[in-house]
C-alpha positions in Angstrom: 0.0 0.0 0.0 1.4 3.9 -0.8 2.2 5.7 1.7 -0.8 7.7 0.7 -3.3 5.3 0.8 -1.9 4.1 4.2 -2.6 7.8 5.6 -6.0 7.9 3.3 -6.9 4.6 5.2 -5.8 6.4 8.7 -7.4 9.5 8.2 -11.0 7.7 7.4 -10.8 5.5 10.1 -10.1 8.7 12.6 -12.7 10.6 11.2 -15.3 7.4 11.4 -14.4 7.7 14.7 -14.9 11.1 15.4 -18.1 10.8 13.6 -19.2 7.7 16.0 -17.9 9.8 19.2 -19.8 13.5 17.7 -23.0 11.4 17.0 -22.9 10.2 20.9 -21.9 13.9 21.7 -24.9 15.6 19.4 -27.2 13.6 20.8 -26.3 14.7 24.7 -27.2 18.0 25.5 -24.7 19.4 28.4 -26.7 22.3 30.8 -26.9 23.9 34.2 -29.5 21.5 35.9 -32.5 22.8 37.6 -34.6 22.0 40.8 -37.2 20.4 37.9 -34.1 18.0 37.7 -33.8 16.5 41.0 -35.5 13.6 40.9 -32.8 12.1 37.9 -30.2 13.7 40.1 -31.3 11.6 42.6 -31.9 8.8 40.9 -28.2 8.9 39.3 -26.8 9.5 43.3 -28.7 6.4 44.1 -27.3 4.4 41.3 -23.4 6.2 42.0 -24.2 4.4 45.5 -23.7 0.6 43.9 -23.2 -1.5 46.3 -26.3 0.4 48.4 -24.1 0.7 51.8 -25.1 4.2 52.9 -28.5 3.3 51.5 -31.1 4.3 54.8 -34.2 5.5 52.6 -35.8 4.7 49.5 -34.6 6.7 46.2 -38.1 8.6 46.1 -37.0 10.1 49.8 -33.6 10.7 49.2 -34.9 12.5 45.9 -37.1 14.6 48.7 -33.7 14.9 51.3 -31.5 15.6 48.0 -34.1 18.5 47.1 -34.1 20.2 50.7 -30.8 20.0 50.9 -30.0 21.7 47.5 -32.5 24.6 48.0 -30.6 25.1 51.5 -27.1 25.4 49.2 -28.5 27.1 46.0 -26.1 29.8 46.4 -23.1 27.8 46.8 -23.7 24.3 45.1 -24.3 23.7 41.3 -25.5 20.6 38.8 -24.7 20.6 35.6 -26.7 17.4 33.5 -26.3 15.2 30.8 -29.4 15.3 28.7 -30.2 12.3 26.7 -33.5 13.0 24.6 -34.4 8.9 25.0 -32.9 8.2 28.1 -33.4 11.4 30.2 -30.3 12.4 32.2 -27.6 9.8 31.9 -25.1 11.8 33.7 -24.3 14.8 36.2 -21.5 17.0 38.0 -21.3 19.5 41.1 -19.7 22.4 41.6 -19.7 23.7 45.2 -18.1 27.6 45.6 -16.7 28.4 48.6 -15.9 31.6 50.3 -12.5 32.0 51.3 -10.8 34.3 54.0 -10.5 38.0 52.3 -6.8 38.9 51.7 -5.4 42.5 51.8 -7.1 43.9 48.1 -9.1 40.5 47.5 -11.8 40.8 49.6 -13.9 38.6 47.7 -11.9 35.3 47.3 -13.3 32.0 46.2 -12.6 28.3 45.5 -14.5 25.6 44.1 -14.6 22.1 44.9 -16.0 19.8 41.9 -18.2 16.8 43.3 -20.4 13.8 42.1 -19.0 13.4 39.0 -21.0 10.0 37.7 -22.4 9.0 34.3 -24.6 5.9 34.1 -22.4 3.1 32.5 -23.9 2.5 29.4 -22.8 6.4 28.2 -19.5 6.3 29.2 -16.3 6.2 27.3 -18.2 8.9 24.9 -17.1 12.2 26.2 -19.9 13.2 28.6 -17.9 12.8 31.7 -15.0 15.1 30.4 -18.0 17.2 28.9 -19.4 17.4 32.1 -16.6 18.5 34.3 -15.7 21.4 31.8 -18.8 22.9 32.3 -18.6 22.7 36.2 -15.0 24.3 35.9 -16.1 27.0 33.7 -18.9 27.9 35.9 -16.5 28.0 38.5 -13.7 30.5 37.0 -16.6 32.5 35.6 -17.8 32.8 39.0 -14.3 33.7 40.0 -12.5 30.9 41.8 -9.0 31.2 41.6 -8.5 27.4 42.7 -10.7 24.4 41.7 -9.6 21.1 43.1 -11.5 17.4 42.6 -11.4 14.0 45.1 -10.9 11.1 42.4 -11.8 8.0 42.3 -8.7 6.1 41.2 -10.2 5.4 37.9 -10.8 9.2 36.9 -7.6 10.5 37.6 -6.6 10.2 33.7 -10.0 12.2 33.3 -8.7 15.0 35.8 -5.4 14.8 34.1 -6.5 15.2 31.3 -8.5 18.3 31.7 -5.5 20.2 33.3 -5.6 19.2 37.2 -2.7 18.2 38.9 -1.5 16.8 41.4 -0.6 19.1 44.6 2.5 19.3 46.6 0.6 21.8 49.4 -2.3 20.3 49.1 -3.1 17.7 52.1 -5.8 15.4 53.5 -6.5 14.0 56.5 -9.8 12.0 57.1 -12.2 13.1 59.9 -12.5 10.6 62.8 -13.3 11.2 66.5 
């Protein structure tokens, strides 16, 4: 085979895959989520929570507890949803802002903590995930956080990576017991 047909060949198999992963992408709408929304937030913290440990209530009063809580944190906590027009929302992120300690000249000081980053298993390895935590970091630095951090699983720290987080030197953990 030439060497142009060998890169002809490349170049339509990339694009058929680009196509496949723009199809998935098109068909997922990515937007700030909405109290209307709480029930498929819910309903995708219930199914984050697989092996149904910290389950003590039903999904329907956890959707109710999840509601509560979020309209007690408006201000400070943010969804952003995966829209799937035949599956509903197949996916979700949070965005907490934080107030930080004013500074001499930066009175108003934030960070942001992303949180709950889950898509439902059958729409992953499409984009949504990464799609998902973009828009929670740019509602963040629009908001004006000068620092946005993430807790990982293990398996997301490519994602993270990926998207420009790091790993910190300063930044330390230490679990809360009594």
């Amino acid at each position: 085979m030439s060497a142009r047909r060998a890169a002809t060949a490349r170049t339509s198999r990339s694009a058929s895959r680009v196509t496949r992963a723009e199809r998935t992408a098109a068909s997922v709408l990515i937007e700030q989520a909405t109290f209307d929304d709480v029930d498929g937030l819910a309903l995708l913290k219930w199914r984050d929570d697989m092996d149904g440990s910290s389950r003590a209530e039903s999904a329907v009063e956890f959707a109710a507890d999840l509601d509560t809580w979020w309209r007690d944190h408006r201000h400070s906590h943010f969804a952003f949803v995966a829209r799937s027009g035949e599956h509903g929302i197949v996916g979700a992120a949070w965005v907490a802002l934080l107030p930080r300690v004013p500074r001499p000249g930066q009175v108003e000081r934030l960070s942001a903590d992303i949180q709950s980053v889950f898509v439902v298993p059958e729409h992953r390895g499409h984009g949504i995930g990464t799609e998902l935590v973009a828009a929670a970091y740019q509602h963040a630095v629009s908001a004006g956080a000068g620092k946005v951090v993430v807790n990982s699983s293990v398996g997301a720290v490519s994602l993270y990576r990926r998207l420009g987080f790091d790993f910190s030197p300063v930044l330390l953990v230490r679990d809360a017991v009594d």
